[in-house]
C-alpha positions as CSV (number, residue, x, y, z in Angstrom):
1,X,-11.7,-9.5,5.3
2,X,-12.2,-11.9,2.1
3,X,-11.2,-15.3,1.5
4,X,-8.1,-16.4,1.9
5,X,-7.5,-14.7,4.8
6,X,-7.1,-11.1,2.9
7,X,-7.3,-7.9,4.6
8,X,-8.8,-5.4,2.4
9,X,-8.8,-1.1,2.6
10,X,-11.1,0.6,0.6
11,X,-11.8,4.2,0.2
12,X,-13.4,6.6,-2.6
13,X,-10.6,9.4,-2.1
14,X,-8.3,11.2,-5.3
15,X,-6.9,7.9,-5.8
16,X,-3.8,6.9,-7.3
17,X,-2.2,7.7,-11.2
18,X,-1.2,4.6,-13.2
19,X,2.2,6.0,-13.6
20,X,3.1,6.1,-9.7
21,X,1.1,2.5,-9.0
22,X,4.7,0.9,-9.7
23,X,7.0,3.1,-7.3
24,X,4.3,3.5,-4.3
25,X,6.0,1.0,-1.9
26,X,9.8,2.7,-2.6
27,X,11.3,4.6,0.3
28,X,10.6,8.2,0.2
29,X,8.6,7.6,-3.3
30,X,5.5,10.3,-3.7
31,X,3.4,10.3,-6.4
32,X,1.8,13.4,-8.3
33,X,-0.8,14.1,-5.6
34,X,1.8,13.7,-2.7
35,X,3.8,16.5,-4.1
36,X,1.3,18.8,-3.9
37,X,0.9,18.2,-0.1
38,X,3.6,19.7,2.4
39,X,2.5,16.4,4.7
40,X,3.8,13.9,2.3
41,X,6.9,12.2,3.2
42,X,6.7,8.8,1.0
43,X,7.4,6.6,4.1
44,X,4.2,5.0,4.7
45,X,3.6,2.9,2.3
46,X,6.8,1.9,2.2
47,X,6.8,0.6,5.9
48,X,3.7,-1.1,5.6
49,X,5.6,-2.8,2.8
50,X,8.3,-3.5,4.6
51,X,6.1,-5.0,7.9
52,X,4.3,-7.3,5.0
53,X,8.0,-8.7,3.9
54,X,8.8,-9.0,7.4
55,X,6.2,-11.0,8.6
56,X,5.7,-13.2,5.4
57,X,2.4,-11.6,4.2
58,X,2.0,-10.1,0.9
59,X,0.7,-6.3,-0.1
60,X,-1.0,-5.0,-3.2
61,X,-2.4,-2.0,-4.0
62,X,-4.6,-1.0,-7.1
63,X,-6.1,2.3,-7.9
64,X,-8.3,4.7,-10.2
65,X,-8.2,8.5,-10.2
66,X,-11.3,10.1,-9.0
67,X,-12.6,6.6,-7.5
68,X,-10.6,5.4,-5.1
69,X,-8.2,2.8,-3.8
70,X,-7.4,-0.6,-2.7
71,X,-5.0,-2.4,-0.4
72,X,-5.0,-6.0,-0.3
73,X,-2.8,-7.5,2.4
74,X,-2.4,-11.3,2.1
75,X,-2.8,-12.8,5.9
76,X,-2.1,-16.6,4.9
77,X,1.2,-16.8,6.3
78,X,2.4,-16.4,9.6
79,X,6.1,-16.8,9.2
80,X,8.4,-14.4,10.3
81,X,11.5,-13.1,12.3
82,X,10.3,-12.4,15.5
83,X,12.8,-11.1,18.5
């Protein structure tokens, strides 16, 4: 966690092409690497998206082939629908 409240995912997989950075929250969206991989349905992201929007927090991701990636998922506000 960094300041402001920001949750932040790391790893040192494949990581990401430049090309797909732009299309990785839209539904059913995979990229070069998930189309090579029977297990990739392009939903994930896309929810995780989706939760962010719903509870008021903001998601960004950045990446490098052959390094890794990064999510950053904004915590500061706590407004939302809630049922």
């Amino acid at each position: 966690v960094e300041d402001p409240l920001t949750l932040v995912i790391r790893d040192s997989g494949i990581g990401i092409a430049p090309e797909d950075i732009p299309r990785v929250f839209e539904r059913g969206y995979t990229g070069g690497n998930g189309r090579g991989s029977a297990g990739s349905s392009g939903i994930g992201l896309w929810l995780c998206k989706r939760i962010c929007d719903e509870l008021g927090n903001s998601i960004r991701i950045g990446s490098e082939p052959g390094v890794g990636t990064e999510v950053r998922v904004g915590l500061e506000k706590k407004t939302g629908r809630f049922e």
